[in-house]
DSSP file (Angstrom, degrees, kcal/mol; ACC not computed):
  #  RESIDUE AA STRUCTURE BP1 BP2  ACC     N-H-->O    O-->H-N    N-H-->O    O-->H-N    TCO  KAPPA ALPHA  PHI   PSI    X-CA   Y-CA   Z-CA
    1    1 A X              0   0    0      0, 0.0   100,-0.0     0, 0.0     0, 0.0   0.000 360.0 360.0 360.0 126.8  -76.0   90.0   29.5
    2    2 A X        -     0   0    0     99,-0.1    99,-1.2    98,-0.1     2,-0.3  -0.280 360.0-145.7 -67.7 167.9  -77.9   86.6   29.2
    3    3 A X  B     -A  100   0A   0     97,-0.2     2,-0.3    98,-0.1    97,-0.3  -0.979  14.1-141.0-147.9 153.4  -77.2   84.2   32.0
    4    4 A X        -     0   0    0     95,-2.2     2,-0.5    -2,-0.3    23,-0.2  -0.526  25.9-163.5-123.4 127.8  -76.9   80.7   32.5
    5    5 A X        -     0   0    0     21,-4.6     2,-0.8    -2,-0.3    93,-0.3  -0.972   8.2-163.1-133.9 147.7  -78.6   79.4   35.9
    6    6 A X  E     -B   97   0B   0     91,-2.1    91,-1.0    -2,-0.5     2,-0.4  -0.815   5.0-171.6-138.0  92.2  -78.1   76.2   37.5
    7    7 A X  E     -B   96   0B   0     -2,-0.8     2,-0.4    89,-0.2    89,-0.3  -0.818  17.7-171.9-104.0 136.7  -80.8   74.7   40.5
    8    8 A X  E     -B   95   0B   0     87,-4.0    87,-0.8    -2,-0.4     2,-0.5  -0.998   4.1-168.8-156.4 102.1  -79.1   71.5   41.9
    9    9 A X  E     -BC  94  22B   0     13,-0.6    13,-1.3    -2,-0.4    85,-0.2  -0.933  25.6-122.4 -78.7 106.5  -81.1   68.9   44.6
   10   10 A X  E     - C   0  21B   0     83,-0.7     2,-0.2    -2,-0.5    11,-0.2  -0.215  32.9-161.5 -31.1 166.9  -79.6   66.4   46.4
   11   11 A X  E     + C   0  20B   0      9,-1.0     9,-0.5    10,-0.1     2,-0.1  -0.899  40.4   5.1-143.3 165.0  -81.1   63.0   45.7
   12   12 A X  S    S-     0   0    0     -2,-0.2     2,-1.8     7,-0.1     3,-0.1  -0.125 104.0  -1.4  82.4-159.1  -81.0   59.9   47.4
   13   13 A X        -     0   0    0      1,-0.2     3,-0.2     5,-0.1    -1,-0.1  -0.701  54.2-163.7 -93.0 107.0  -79.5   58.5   50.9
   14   14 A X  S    S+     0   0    0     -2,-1.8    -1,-0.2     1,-0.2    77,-0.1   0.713  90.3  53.9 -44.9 -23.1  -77.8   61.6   52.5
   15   15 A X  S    S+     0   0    0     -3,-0.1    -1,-0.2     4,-0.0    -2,-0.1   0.673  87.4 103.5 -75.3 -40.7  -76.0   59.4   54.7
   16   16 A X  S    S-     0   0    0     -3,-0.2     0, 0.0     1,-0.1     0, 0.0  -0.238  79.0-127.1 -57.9 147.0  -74.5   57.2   51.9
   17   17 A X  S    S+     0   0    0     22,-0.1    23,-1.4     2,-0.1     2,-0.3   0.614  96.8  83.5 -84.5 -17.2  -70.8   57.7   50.9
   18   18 A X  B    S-E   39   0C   0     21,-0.2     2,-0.6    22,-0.1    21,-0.2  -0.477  72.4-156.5 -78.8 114.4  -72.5   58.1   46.8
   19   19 A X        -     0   0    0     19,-6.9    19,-0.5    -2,-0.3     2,-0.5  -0.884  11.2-165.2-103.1 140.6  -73.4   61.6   46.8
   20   20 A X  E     -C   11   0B   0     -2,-0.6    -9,-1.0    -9,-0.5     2,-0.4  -0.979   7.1-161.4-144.1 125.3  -76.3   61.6   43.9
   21   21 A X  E     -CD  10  36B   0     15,-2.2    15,-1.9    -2,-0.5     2,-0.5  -0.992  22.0-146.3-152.8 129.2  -77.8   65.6   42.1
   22   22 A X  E     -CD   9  35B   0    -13,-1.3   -13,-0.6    -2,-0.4    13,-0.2  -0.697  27.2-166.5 -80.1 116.5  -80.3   66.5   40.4
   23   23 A X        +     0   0    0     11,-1.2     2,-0.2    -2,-0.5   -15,-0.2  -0.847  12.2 178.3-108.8 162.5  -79.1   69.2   37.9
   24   24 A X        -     0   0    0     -2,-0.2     2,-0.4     9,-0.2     9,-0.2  -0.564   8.4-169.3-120.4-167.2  -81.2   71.6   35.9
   25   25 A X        +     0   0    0     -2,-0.2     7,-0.5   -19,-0.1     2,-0.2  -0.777  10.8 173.1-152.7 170.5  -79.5   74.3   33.6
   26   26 A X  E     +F   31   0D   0     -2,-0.4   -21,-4.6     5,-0.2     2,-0.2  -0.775  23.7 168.4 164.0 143.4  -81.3   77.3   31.8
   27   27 A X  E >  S-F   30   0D   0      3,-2.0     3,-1.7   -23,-0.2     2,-0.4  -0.849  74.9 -30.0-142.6 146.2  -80.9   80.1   30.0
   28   28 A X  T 3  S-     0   0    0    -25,-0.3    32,-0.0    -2,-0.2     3,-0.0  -0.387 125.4 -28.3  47.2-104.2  -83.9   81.9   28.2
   29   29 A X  T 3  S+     0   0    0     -2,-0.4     2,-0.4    -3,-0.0    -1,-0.2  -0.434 119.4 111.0-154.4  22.6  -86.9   79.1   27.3
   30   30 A X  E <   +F   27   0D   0     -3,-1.7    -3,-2.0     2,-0.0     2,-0.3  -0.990  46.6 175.4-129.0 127.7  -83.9   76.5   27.0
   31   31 A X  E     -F   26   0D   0     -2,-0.4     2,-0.4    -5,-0.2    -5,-0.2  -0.999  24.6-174.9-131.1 139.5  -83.3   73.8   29.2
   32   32 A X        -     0   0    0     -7,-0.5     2,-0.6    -2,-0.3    24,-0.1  -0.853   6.8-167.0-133.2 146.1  -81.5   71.0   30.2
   33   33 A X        +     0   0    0     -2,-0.4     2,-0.3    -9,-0.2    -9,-0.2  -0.694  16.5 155.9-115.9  90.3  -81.9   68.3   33.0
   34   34 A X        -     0   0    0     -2,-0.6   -11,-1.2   -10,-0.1     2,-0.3  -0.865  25.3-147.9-105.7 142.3  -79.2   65.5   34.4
   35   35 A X  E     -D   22   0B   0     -2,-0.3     2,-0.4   -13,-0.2   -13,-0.2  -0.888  17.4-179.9-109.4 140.1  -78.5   63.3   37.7
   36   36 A X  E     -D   21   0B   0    -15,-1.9   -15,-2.2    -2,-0.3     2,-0.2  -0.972  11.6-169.0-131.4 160.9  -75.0   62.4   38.5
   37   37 A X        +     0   0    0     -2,-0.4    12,-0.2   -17,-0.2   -17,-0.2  -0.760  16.2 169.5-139.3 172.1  -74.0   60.3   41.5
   38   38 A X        -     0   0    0    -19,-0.5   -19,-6.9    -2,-0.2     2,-0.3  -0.823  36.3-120.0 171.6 154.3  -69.9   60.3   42.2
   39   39 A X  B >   -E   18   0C   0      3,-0.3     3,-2.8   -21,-0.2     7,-0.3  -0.917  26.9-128.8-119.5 133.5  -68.2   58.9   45.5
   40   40 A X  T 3  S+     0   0    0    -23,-1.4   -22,-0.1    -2,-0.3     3,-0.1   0.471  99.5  57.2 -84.4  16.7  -66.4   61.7   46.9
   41   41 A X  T 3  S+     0   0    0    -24,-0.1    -1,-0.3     1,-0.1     2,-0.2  -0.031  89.7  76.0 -87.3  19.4  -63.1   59.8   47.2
   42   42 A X    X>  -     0   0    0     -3,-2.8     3,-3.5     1,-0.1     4,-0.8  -0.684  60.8-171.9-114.7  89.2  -62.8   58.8   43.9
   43   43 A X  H 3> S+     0   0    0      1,-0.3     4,-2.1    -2,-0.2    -1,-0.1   0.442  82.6  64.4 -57.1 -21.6  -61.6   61.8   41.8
   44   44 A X  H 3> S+     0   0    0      2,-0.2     4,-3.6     3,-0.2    -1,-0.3   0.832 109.7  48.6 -87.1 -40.0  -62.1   60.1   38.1
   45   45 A X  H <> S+     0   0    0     -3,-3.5     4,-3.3     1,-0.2    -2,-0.2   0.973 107.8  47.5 -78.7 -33.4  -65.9   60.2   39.2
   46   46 A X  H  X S+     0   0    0     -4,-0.8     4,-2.6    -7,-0.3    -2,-0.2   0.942 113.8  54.2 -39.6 -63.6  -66.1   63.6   40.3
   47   47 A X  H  X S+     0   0    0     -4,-2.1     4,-0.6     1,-0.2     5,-0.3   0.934 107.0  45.4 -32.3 -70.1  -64.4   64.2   37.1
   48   48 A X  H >X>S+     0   0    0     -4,-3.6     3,-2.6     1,-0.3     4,-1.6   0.947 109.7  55.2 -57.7 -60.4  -66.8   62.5   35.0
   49   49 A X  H >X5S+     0   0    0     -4,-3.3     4,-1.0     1,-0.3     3,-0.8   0.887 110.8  46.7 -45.2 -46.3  -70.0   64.1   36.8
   50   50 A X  H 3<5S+     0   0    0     -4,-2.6    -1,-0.3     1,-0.2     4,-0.3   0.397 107.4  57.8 -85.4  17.3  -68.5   67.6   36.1
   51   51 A X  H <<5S+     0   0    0     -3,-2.6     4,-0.2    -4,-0.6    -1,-0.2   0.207 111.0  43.1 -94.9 -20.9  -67.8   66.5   32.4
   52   52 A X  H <X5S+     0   0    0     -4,-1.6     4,-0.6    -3,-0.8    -2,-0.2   0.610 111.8  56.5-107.0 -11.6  -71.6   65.7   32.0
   53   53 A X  H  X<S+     0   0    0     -4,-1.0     4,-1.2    -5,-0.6     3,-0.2   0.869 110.7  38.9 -80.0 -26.4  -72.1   68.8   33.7
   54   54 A X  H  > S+     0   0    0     -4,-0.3     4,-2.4     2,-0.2     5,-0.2   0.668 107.2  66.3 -48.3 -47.9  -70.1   71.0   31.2
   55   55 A X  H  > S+     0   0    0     -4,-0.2     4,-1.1     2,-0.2    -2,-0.2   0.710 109.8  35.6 -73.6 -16.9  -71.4   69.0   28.8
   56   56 A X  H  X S+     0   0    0     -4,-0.6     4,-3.0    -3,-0.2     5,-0.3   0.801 109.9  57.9 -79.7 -60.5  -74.8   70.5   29.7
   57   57 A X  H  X S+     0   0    0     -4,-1.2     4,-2.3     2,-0.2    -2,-0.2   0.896 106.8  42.7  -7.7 -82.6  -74.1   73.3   30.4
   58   58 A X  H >X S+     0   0    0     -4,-2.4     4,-1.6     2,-0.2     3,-0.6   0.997 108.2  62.9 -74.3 -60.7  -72.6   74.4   27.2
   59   59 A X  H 3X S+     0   0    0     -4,-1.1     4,-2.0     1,-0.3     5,-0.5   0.918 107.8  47.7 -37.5 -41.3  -75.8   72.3   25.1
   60   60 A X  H 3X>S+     0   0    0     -4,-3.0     4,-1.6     1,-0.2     5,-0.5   0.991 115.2  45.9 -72.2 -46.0  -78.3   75.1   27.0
   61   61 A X  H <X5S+     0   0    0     -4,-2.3     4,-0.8    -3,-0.6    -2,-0.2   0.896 114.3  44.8 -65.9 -33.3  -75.8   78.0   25.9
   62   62 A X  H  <5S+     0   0    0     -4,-1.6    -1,-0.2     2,-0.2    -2,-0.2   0.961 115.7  46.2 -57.3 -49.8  -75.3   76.8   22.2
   63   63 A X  H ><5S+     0   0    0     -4,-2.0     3,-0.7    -5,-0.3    -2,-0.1   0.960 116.6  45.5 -57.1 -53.1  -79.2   76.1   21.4
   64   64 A X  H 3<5S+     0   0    0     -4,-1.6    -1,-0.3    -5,-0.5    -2,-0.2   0.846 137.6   5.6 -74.5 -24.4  -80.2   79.3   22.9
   65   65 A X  T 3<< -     0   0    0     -4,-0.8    -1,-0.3    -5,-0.5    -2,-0.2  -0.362  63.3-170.7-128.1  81.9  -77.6   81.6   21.4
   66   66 A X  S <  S+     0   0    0     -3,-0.7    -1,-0.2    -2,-0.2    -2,-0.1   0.755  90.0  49.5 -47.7 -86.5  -75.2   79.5   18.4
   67   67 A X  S    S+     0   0    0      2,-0.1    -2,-0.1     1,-0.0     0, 0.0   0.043  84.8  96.6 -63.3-145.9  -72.7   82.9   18.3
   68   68 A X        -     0   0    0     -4,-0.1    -3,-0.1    33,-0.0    -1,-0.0   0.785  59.9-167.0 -37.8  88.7  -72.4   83.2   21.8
   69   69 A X        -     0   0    0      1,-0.1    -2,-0.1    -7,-0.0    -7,-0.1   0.654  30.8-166.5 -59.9 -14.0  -68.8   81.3   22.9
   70   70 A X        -     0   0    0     31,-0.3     3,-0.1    -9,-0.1    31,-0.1   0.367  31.7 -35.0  65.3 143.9  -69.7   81.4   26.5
   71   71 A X  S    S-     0   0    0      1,-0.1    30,-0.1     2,-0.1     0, 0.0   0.021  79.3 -81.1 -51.0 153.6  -67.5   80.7   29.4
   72   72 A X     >  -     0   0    0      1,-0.1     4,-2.0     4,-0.0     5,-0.2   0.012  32.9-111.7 -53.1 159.0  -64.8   78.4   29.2
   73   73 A X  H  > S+     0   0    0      1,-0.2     4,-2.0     2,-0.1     5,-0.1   0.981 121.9  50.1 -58.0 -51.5  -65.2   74.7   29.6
   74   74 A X  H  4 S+     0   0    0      2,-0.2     4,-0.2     1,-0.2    -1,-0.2   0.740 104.5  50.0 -43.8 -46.9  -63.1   75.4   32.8
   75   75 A X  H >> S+     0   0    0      1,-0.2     3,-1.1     2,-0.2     4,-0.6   0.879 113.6  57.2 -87.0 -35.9  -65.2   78.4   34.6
   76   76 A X  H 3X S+     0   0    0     -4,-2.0     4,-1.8     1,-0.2     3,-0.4   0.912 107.1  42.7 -58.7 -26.4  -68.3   75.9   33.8
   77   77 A X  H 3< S+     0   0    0     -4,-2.0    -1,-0.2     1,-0.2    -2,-0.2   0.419 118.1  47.5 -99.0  16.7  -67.0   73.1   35.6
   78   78 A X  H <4 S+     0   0    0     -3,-1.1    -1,-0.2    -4,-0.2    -2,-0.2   0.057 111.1  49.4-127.3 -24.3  -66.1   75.6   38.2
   79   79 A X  H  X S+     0   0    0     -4,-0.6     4,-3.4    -3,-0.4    -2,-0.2   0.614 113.4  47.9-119.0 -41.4  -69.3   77.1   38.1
   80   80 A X  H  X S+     0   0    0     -4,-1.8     4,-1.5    -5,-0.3    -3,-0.1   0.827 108.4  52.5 -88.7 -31.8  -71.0   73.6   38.4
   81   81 A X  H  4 S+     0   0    0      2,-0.1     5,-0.3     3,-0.1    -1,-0.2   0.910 102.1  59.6 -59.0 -45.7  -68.9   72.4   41.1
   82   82 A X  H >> S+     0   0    0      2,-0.1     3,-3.5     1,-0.1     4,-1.6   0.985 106.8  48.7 -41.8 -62.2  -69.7   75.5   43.3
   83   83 A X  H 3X S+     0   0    0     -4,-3.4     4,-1.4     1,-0.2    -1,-0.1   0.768 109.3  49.8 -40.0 -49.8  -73.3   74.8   43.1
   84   84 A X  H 3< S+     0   0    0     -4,-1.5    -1,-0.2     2,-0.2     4,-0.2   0.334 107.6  51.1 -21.7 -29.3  -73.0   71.3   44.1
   85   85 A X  H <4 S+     0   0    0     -3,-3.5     4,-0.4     2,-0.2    -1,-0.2   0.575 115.7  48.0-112.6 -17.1  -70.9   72.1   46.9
   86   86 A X  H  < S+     0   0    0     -4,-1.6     3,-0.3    -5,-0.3    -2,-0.2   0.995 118.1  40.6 -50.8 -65.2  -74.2   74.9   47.8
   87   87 A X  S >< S+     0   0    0     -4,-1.4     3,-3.6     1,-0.2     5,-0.4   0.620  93.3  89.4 -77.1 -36.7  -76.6   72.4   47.3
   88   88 A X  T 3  S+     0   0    0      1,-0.2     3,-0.4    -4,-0.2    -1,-0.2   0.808  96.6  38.4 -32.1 -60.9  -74.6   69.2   49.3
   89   89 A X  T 3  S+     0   0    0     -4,-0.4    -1,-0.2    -3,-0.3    -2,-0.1   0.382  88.2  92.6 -86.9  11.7  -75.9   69.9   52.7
   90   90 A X  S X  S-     0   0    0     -3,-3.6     3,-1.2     3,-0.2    -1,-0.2   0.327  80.2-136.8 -98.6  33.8  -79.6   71.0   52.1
   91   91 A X  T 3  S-     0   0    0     -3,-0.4    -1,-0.1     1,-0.2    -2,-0.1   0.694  74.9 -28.2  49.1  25.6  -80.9   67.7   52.5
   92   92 A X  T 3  S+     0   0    0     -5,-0.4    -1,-0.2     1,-0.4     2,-0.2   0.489  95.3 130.4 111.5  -3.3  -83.5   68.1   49.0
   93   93 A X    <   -     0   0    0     -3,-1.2   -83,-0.7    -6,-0.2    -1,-0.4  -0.698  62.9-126.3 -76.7 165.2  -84.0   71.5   49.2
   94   94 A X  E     -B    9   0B   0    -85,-0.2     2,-0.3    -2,-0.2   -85,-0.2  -0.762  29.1-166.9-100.2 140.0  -83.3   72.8   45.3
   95   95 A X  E     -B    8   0B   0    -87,-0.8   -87,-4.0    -2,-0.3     2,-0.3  -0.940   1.7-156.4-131.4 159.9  -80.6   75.8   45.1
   96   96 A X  E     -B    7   0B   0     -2,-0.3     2,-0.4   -89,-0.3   -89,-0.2  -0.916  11.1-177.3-146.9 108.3  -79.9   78.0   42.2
   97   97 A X  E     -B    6   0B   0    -91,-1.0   -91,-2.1    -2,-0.3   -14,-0.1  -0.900  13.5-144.3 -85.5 133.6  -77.0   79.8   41.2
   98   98 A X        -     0   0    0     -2,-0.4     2,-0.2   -93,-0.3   -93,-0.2   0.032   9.7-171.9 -68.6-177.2  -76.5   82.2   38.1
   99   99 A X        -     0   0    0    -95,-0.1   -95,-2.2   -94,-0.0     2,-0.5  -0.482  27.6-121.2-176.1 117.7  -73.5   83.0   35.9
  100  100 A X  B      A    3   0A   0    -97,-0.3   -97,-0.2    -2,-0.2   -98,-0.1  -0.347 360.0 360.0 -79.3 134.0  -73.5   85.5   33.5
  101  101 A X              0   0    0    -99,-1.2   -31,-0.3    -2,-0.5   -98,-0.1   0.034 360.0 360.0 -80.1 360.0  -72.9   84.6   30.0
């Protein structure tokens, strides 16, 4: 089963209320790369960051397989928040989590 992996940096001031991620995504020899910043009392931005993250997400799973339907929009943004929430405190270290596909 292919699987879709996702290595997530902080960026930025760690101290600052703007929390700011380096995404990568992969599956196979396809990849995709994005930053979103979001203030983690405003929910619409949170939103939107895991809406570009989805949106990524899913681009690395089409290219590299077109038949494959892939997890829901939902278990991706789910998938992408978990990492994020991996990644929050490691000051710039890169983490990576999988999800099988």
């Amino acid at each position: 089963m292919p699987e879709l992996s996702c290595t997530i940096r902080r960026i930025g001031d760690y101290e600052s209320r703007t929390e700011e991620y380096e995404i990568a995504f992969a599956t196979g020899e396809t990849r995709r790369r994005l930053q979103v910043q979001y203030q983690a009392a405003r929910a619409f931005e949170i939103n939107a960051a895991l809406d570009a993250a989805v949106e990524a997400a899913r681009s690395v799973i089409v290219e590299a397989s077109p038949d494959l339907k892939g997890p829901t929009d939902e278990a991706l943004a789910r998938f992408s928040w978990r990492s994020i929430q991996y990644a929050k405190y490691e000051e710039g270290e890169p983490r990576t989590s999988t999800l099988d596909i």
